[in-house]
MIDO-204307 format. One record per residue (C-alpha): residue number from 1; x, y, z. Coordinates in Angstrom, 2 decimals, decimal comma, m for minus. Example, Ala and Ser with C-alpha at 12.3 -4.5 7.8 and 13.67 -1.06 7.14 Angstrom:
BEGIN
(1 (12,30 m4,50 7,80))
(2 (13,67 m1,06 7,14))
# end
This chain:
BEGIN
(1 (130,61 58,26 44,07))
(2 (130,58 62,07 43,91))
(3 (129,68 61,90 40,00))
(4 (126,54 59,43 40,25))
(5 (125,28 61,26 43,58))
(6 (125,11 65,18 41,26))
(7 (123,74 62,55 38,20))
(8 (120,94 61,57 40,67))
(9 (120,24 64,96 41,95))
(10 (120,25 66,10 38,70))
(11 (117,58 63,61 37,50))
(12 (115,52 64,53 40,25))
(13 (115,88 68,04 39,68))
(14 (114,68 67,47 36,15))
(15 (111,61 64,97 36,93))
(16 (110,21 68,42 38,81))
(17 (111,05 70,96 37,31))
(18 (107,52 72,08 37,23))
(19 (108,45 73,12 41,06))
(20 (109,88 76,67 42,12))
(21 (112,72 76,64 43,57))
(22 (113,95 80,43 42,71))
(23 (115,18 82,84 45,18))
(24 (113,57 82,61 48,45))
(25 (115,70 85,86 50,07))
(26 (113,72 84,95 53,26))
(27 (115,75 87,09 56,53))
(28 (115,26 85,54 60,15))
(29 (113,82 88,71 60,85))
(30 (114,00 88,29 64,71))
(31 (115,94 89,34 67,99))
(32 (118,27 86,34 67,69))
(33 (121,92 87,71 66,42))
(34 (123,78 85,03 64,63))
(35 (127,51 85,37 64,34))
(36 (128,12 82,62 61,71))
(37 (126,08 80,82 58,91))
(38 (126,81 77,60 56,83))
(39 (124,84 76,17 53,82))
(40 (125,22 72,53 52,64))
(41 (123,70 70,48 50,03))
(42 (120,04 70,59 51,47))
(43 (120,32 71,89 54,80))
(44 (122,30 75,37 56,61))
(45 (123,23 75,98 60,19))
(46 (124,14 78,51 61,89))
(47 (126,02 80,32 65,37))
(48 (123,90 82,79 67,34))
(49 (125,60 85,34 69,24))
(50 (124,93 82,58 72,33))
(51 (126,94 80,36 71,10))
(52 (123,87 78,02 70,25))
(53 (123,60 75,97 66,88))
(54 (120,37 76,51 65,01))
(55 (119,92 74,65 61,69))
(56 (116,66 74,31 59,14))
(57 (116,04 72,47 55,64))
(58 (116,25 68,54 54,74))
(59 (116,92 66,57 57,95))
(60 (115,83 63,25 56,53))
(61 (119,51 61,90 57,44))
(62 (119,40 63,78 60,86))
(63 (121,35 66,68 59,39))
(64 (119,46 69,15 60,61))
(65 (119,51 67,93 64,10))
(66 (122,39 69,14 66,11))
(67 (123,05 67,53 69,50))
(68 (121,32 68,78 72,26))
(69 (124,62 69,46 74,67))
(70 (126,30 71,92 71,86))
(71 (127,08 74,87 73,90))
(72 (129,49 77,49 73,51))
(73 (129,78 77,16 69,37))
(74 (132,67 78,96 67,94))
(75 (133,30 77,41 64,13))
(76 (130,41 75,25 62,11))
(77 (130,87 73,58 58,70))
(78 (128,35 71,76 56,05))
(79 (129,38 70,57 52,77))
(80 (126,82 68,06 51,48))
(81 (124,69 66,15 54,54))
(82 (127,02 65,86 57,76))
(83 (127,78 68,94 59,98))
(84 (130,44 69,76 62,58))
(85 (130,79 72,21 64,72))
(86 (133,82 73,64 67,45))
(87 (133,26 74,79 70,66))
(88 (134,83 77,24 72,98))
(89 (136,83 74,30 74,75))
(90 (138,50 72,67 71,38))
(91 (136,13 69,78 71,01))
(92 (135,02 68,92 67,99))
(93 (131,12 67,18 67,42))
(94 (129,83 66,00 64,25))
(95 (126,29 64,49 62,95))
(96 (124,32 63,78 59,79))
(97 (125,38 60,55 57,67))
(98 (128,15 58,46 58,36))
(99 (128,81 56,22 55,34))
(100 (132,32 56,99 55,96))
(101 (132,94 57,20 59,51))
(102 (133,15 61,28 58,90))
(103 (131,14 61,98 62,02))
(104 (133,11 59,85 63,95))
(105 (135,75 62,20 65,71))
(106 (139,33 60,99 66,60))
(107 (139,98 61,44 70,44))
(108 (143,69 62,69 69,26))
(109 (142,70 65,98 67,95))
(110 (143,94 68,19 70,49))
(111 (142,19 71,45 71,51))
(112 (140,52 72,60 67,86))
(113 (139,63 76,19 66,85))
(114 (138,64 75,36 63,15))
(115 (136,59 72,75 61,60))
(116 (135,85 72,17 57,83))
(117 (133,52 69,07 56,58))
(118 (133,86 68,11 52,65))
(119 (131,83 65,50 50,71))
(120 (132,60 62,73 52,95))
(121 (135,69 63,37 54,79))
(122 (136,80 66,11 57,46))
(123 (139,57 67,85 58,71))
(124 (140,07 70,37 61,94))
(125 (143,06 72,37 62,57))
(126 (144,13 72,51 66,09))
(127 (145,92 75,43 68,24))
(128 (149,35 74,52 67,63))
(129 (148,45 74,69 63,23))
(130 (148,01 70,65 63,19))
(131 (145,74 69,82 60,72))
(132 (143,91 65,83 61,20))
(133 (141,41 64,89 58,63))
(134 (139,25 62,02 58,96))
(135 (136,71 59,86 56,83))
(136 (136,50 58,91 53,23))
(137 (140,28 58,85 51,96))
(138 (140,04 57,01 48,64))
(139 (141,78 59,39 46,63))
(140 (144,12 60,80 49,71))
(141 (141,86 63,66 50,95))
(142 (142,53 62,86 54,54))
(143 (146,06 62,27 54,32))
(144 (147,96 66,09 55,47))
(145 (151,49 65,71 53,45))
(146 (154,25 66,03 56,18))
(147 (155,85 68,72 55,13))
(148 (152,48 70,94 55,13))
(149 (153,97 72,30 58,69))
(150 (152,36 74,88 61,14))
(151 (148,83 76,02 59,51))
(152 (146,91 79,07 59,98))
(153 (144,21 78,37 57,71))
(154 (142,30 75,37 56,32))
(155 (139,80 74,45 53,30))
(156 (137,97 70,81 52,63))
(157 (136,64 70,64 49,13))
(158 (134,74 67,43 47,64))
(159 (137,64 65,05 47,29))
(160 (140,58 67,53 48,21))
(161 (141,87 69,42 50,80))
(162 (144,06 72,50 51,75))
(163 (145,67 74,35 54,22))
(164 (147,79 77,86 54,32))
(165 (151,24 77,65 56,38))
(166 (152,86 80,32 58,27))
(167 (154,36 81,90 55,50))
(168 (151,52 82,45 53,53))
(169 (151,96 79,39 51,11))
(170 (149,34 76,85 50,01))
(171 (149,29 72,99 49,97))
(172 (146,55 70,81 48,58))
(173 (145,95 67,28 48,56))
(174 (143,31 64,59 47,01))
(175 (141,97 64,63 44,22))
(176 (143,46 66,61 41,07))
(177 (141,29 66,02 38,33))
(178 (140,36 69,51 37,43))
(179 (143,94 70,56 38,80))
(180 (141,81 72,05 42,05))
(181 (144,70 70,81 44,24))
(182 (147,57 72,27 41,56))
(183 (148,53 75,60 43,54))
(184 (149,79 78,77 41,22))
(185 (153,39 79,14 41,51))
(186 (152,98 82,11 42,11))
(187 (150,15 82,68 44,84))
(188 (151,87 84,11 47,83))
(189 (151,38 85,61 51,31))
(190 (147,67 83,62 51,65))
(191 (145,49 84,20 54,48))
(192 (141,91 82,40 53,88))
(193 (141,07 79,51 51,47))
(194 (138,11 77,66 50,62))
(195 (137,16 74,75 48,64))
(196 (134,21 73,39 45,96))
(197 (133,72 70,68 44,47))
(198 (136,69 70,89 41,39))
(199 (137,90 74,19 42,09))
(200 (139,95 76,17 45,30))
(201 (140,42 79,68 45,98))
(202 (142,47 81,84 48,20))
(203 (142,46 85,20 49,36))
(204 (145,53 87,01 49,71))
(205 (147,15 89,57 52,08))
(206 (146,52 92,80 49,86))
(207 (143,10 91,47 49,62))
(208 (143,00 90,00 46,09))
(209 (141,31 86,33 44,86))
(210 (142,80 83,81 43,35))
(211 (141,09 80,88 41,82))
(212 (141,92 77,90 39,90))
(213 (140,59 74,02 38,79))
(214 (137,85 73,43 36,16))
(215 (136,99 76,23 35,03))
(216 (134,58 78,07 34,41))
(217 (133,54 77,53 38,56))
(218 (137,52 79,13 38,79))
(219 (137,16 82,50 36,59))
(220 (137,66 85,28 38,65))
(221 (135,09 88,25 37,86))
(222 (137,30 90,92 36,78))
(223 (137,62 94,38 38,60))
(224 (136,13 92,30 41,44))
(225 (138,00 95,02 44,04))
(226 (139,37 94,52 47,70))
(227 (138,23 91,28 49,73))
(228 (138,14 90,33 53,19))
(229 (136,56 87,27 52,80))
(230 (135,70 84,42 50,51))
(231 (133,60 81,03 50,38))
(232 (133,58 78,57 47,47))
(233 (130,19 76,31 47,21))
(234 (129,79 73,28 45,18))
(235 (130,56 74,96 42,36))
(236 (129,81 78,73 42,93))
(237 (132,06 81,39 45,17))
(238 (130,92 84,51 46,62))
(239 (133,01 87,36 48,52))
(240 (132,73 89,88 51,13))
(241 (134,08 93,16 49,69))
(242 (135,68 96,15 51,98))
(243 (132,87 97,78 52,79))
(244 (130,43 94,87 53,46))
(245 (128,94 94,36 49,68))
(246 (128,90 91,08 48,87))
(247 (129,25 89,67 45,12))
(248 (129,22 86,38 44,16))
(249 (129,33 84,54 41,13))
(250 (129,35 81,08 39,29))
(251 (126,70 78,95 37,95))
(252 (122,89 80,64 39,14))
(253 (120,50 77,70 37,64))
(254 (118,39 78,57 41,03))
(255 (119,60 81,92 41,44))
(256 (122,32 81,35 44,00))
(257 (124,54 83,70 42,78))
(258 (121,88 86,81 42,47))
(259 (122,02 88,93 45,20))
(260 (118,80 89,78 46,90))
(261 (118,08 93,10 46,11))
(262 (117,40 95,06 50,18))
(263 (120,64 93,01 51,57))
(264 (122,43 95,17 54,05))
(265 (126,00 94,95 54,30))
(266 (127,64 91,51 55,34))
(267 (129,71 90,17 58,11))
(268 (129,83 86,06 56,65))
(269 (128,56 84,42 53,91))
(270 (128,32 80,76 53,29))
(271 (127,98 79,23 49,54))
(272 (126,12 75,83 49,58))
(273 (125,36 73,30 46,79))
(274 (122,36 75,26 44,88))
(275 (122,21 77,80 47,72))
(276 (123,81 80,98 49,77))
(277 (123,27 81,78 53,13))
(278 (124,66 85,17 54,64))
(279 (124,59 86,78 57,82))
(280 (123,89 90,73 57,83))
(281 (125,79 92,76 59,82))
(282 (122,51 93,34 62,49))
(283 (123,05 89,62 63,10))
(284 (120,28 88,86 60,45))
(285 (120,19 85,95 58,24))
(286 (118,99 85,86 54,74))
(287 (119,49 83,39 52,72))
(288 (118,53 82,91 48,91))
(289 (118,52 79,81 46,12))
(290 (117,19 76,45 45,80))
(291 (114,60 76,29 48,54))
(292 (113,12 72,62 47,57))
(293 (114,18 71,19 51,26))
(294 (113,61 74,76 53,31))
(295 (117,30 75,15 53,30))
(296 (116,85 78,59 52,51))
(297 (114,13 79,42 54,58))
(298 (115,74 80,48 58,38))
(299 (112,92 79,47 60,66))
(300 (111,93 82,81 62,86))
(301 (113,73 81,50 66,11))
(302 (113,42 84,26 68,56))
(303 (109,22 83,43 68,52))
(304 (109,64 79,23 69,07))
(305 (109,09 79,80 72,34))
(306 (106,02 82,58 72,19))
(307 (103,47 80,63 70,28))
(308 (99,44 80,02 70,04))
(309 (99,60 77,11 67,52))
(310 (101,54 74,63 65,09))
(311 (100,76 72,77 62,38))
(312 (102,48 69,79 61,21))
(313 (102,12 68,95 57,49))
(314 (103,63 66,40 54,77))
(315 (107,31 67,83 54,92))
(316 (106,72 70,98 56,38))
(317 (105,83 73,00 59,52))
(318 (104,26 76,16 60,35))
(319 (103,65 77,79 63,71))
(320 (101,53 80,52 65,06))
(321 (102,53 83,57 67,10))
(322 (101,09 84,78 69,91))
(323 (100,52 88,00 67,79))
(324 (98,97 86,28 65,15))
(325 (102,51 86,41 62,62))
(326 (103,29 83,10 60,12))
(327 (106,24 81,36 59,71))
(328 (106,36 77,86 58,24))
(329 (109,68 75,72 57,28))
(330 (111,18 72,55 55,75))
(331 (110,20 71,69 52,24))
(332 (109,11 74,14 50,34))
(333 (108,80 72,54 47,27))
(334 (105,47 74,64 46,07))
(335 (106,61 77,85 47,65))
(336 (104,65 77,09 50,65))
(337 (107,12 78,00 53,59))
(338 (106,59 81,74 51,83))
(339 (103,83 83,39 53,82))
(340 (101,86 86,04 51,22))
(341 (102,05 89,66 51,44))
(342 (98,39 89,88 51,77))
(343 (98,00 87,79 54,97))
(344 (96,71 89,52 58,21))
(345 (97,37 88,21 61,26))
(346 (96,24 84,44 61,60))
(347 (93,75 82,72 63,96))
(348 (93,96 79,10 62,44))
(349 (96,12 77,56 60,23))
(350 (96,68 73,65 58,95))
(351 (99,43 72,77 56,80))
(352 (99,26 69,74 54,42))
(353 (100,53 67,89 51,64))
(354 (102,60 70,82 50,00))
(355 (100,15 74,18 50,96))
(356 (99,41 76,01 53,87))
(357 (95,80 77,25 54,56))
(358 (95,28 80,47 57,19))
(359 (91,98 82,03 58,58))
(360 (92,87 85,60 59,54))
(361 (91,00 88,01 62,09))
(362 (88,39 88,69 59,49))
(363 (87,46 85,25 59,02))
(364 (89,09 85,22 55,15))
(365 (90,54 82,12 54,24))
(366 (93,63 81,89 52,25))
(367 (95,35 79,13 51,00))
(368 (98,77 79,02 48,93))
(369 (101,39 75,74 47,70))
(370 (100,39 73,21 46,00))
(371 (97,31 73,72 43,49))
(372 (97,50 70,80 41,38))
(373 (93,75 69,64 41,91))
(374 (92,16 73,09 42,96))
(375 (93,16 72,12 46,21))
(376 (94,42 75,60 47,39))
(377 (91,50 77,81 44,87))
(378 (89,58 78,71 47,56))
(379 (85,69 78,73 46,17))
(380 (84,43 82,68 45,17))
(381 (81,46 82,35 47,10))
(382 (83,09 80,27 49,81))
(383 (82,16 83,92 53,20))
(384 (83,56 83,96 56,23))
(385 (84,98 80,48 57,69))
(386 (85,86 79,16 61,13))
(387 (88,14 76,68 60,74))
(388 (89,40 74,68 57,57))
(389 (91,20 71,46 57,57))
(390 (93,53 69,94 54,70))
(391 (95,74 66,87 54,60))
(392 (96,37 65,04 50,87))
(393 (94,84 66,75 47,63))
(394 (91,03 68,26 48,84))
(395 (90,40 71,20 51,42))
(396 (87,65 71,24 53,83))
(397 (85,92 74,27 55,43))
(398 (83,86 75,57 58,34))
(399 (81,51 78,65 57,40))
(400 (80,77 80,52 60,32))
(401 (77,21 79,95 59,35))
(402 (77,70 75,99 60,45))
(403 (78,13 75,34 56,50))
(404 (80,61 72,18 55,17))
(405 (82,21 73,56 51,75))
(406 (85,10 70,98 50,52))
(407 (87,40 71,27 47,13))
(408 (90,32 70,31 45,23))
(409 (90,21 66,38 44,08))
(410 (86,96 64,66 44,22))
(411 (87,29 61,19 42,26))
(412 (85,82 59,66 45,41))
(413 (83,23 62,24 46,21))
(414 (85,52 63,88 49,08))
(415 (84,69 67,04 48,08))
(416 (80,89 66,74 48,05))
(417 (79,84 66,70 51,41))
(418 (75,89 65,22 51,77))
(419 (72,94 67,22 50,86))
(420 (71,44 66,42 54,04))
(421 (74,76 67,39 56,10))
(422 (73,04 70,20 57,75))
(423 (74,79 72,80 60,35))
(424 (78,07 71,30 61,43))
(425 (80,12 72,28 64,11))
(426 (83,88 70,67 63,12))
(427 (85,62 68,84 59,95))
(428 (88,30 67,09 58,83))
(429 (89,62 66,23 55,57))
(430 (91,42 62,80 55,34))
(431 (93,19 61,38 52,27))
(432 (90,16 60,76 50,35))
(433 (87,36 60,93 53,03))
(434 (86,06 63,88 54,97))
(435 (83,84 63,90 58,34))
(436 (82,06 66,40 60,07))
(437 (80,04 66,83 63,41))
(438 (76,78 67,48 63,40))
(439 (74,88 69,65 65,63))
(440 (73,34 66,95 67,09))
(441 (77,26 65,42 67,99))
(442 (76,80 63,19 65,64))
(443 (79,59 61,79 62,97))
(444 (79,11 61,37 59,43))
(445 (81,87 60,98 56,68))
(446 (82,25 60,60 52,78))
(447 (84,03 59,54 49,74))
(448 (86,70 56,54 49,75))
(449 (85,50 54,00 51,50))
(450 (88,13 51,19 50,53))
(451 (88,95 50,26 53,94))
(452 (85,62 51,48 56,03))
(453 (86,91 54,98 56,94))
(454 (83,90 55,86 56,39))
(455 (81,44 53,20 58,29))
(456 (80,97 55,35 61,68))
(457 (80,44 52,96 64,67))
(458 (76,93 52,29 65,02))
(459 (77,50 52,62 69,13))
(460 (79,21 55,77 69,23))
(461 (78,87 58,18 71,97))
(462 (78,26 62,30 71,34))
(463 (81,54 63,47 69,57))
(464 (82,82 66,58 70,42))
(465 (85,88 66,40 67,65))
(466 (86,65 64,61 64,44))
(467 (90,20 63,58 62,96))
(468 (90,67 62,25 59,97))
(469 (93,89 61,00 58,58))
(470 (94,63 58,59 55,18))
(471 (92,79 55,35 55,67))
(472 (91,52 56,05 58,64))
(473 (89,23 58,45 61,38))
(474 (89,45 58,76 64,72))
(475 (86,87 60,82 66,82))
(476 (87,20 61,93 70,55))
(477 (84,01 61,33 72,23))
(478 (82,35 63,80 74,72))
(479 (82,94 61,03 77,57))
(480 (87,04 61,79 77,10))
(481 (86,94 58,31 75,07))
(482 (88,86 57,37 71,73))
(483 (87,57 55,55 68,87))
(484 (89,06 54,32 65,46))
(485 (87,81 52,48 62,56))
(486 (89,10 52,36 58,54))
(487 (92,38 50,25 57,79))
(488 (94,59 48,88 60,69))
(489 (97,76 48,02 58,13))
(490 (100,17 50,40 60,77))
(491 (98,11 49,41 64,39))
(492 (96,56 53,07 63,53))
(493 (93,37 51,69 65,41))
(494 (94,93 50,33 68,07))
(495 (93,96 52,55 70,48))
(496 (96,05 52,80 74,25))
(497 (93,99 50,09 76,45))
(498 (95,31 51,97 79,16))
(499 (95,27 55,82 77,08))
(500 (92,38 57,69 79,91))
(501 (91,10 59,75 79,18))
(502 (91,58 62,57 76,56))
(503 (91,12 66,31 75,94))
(504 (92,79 66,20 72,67))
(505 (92,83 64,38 69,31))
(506 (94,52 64,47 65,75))
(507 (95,33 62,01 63,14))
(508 (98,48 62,13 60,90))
(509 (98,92 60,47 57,71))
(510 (99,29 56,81 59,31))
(511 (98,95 57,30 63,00))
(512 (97,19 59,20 65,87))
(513 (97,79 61,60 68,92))
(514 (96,30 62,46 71,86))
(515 (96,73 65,00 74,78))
(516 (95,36 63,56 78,47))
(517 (93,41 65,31 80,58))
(518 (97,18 65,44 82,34))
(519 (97,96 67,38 79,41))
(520 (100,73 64,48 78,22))
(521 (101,05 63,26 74,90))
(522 (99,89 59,69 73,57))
(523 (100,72 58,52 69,93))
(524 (99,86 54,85 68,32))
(525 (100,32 53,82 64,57))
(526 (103,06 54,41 62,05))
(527 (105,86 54,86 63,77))
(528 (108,68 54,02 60,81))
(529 (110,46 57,67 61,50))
(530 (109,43 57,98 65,31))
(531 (106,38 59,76 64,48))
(532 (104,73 57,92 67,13))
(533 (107,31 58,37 70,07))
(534 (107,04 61,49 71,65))
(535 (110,11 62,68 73,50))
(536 (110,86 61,62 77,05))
(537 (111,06 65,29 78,30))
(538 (107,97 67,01 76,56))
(539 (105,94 67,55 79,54))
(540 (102,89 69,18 79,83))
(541 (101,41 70,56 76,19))
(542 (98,22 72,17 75,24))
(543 (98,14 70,96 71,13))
(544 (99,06 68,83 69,18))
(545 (99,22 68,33 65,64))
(546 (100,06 65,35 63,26))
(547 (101,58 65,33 59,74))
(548 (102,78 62,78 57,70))
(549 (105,99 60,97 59,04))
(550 (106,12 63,88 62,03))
(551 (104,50 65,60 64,61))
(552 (104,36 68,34 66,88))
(553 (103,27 70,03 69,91))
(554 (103,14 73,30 71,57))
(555 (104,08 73,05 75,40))
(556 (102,35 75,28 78,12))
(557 (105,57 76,94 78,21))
(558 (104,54 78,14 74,40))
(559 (107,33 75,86 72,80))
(560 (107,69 74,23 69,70))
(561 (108,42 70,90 69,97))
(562 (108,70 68,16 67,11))
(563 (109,52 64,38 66,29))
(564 (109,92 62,22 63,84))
(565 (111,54 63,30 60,72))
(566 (111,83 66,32 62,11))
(567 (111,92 69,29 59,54))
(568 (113,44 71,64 61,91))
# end
């Protein structure tokens, strides 16, 4: 199972390869300390000083969603998709995918001070040095030997697993193909391991590694120096030298193993699949690698609850400070979650089918991600805009002049608004249609017209806002009333009979959102991922914003709040 799962990564990993996924070397940057980071396959986690669980990349498999009670964290570990965490009273939670039964914790574990999750099995050492492992056990990774005894230490690797006695001596079991789980005869006086996916290593009292299975994951760097700490990834280690420097090394086909250069010294470092996550001594969290799912983007936590926007896109999010800063995360496929240098603070922003688009103070727009179709070259003698609007492969605009200027694809005439258009006051660009408001309130759209997302009700009442999403547009009447037309295929113009009415309105790929004049959120259409079902205790928000297969909303507390398949 293990080898045609890294095949099929592999392949995809090849099929885009015209993607970035280099070093993303993106810190947290905020007041949050975090005590303890872990990276897995396409998702990290980590501690804050609180004891809370944060985590950020792929959460397609719920990976990336801890529970809501975790309180009180003290150990976290991610190999591949699942994650499980301790907390301060020796309970042990678990979540992600469960193919087998690895997130389902025994009740007989005891009380649990150290967790460690491999590719589909687990194993926790309790207080008294028991060590119980749990899940896939094909090749005897969950099976402890007897005579293992009292342990002090404990490593889960792909397939194998191992765990330091009293004495200092190390005992593996599982798989041995590579001979990962064939301990030197002469390793002694051990007191940390950790295991990849075909090779183990283990740090020593004087301070010294020692690695072995396939090599060349195994091969030591030489004149490596004194080590307090060590963590083996898939298939790449790093280590925490004396004085805080870390150094790690192994395969680097994404950069994993290069060290960002501005890293202050370490107190924990995590190796992942294709990625490294470390914690900096300030608490700070930088991580650095494959950044395809976000995993190495750490969303700027200490601000979730301080914000003046968000923006839900295809696989991504971004939010807006209330002092105007950036920060988007999940996918980052086209480098999108990386805000530019040359950014000033932002006003507007609208995040879409792999880019990110910004008006700063100055009225500039800037757009970055996915270029493909022009879709992010903003047009040379585009001015001063208002607010733009973006969802598939075309970008809309809003001069502050009352001026529609669209780009990007325009098979189907999307980007060529009508000659008689006129001053407009909003617009929206769909899959391949666009709309604007007139300044007479009035609606009028272009380009695809397959399935009459673009035939504007002939009885339609003064609009005061425009949404449009794939295959079809929505518009929010001045009245506080809804209206739909284009394709139905998802109930995406099935509008609430009993909805009220509404102050707010914005249209996802395949379904539609509203906020009340109560300021509580409505949602019909596609609802496949829960895209659709906002959560039972969102209260009162003041915007809303749908994406593809999520969406999210900023509370009148100033919170971030998300559903579906939730990115963060």
């Amino acid at each position: 199972m293990v080898f045609i799962r890294n095949i099929l990564i592999i392949l995809t990993v090849s099929i885009f390869s015209f993607g970035t996924f280099g070093i993303a070397s993106i810190k947290t940057l905020n007041k949050i300390n975090f005590k303890k980071v872990t990276a897995g396959s396409k998702h990290s986690c980590g501690i804050e000083s609180s004891g809370k669980v944060r985590c950020w990349g792929e959460n397609l498999e719920k990976q990336s969603s801890p529970p809501e009670d975790l309180n009180n964290i003290i150990d976290i570990s991610t190999r591949w998709s699942n994650t499980c965490s301790v907390d301060k009273a020796g309970s042990v939670k678990c979540w992600g995918p469960n193919f087998n039964e690895e997130t389902d914790v025994p009740a007989n574990l005891g009380k649990v001070n150290r967790v460690a999750t491999g590719g589909e099995h687990v194993c926790s050492l309790n207080v008294s040095g028991i060590v119980q492992c749990w899940g896939s056990n094909d090749v005897g990774q969950s099976e402890p030997p007897p005579s293992i005894g009292k342990t002090i230490a404990l490593a889960v690797g792909d397939e194998h697993s191992c765990g330091v006695d009293s004495t200092g001596d190390v005992i593996c079991w599982g798989s041995n193909e590579y001979s990962q789980s064939t301990v030197p005869k002469d390793l002694k006086n051990v007191i940390q391991i950790s295991a990849g996916l075909a090779h183990t290593c283990a740090l020593t009292a004087s301070n010294k590694v020692n690695c072995w299975g396939k090599k060349p994951y195994s091969i030591v760097p030489s004149g490596l120096g004194n080590v307090t700490h060590i963590d083996v990834g898939v298939t790449h280690t790093c280590a925490i030298l004396n004085d805080g420097e870390l150094q790690c090394w192994g395969p680097n086909e994404y950069n994993e193993t290069s060290i960002p250069k501005g890293i202050e010294k370490v107190m924990g470092v995590s190796a992942g699949r294709d990625h490294t996550c470390a914690v900096e001594k300030s608490g700070n969290i930088i991580c650095w690698g494959n950044n395809y799912y976000g995993q190495s983007t750490a969303p700027n936590f200490d601000t979730m609850n301080a914000n003046s926007a968000v923006a839900a896109g295809r696989n991504q999010t971004c939010k807006l400070g209330l002092d105007g800063t950036l920060s988007c995360w999940g996918s980052n496929f086209n480098s999108h979650n990386e805000i530019p240098e040359v950014l000033g603070k932002v006003i507007q922003v609208t995040s879409a089918d792999g880019r990110v688009c910004a008006i700063d103070t100055s009225h500039k727009l800037n757009c970055w991600g996915d270029d493909f179709w022009g879709q992010s070259t903003i047009p040379s003698d585009l001015g001063k805009v208002s607010f733009v609007d973006a969802l598939r492969t075309h970008t809309c605009a809003l001069t502050l002049s009352g001026e529609v200027r669209c780009w990007g694809w325009n098979r189907n005439g999307e980007s060529t608004p009508p000659s008689d258009l006129g001053r407009s006051t909003s617009v929206s660009a769909g899959g391949a249609h666009s709309c604007a408001i007139n300044n007479l309130s009035k609606v009028r759209c272009w380009g695809q017209n397959w399935y009459d997302q673009l035939d504007v009700p002939k009885n339609l009442e003064p609009v005061k806002s425009i949404s449009a999403g794939d295959d079809h547009t929505c518009a929010l009447e001045k009245t506080g009333t809804v209206r739909c037309w284009g394709r139905n295929n998802e109930g995406q113009l099935d509008v609430p009979t009993d909805l009220g009415l509404v102050s707010q309105l914005k249209s996802g790929y395949g379904h539609t959102c509203t906020i009340d004049e109560t300021n509580m959120v409505r949602c019909w259409g596609d609802n496949n991922l829960g895209q659709a079902t906002p959560p039972f205790d969102l209260g009162e928000v003041d915007q809303i914003s749908a994406g593809w297969s999520h969406t999210c909303a900023k509370t009148k507390k100033g919170e971030v709040r998300c559903w579906g398949r939730r990115i963060l």
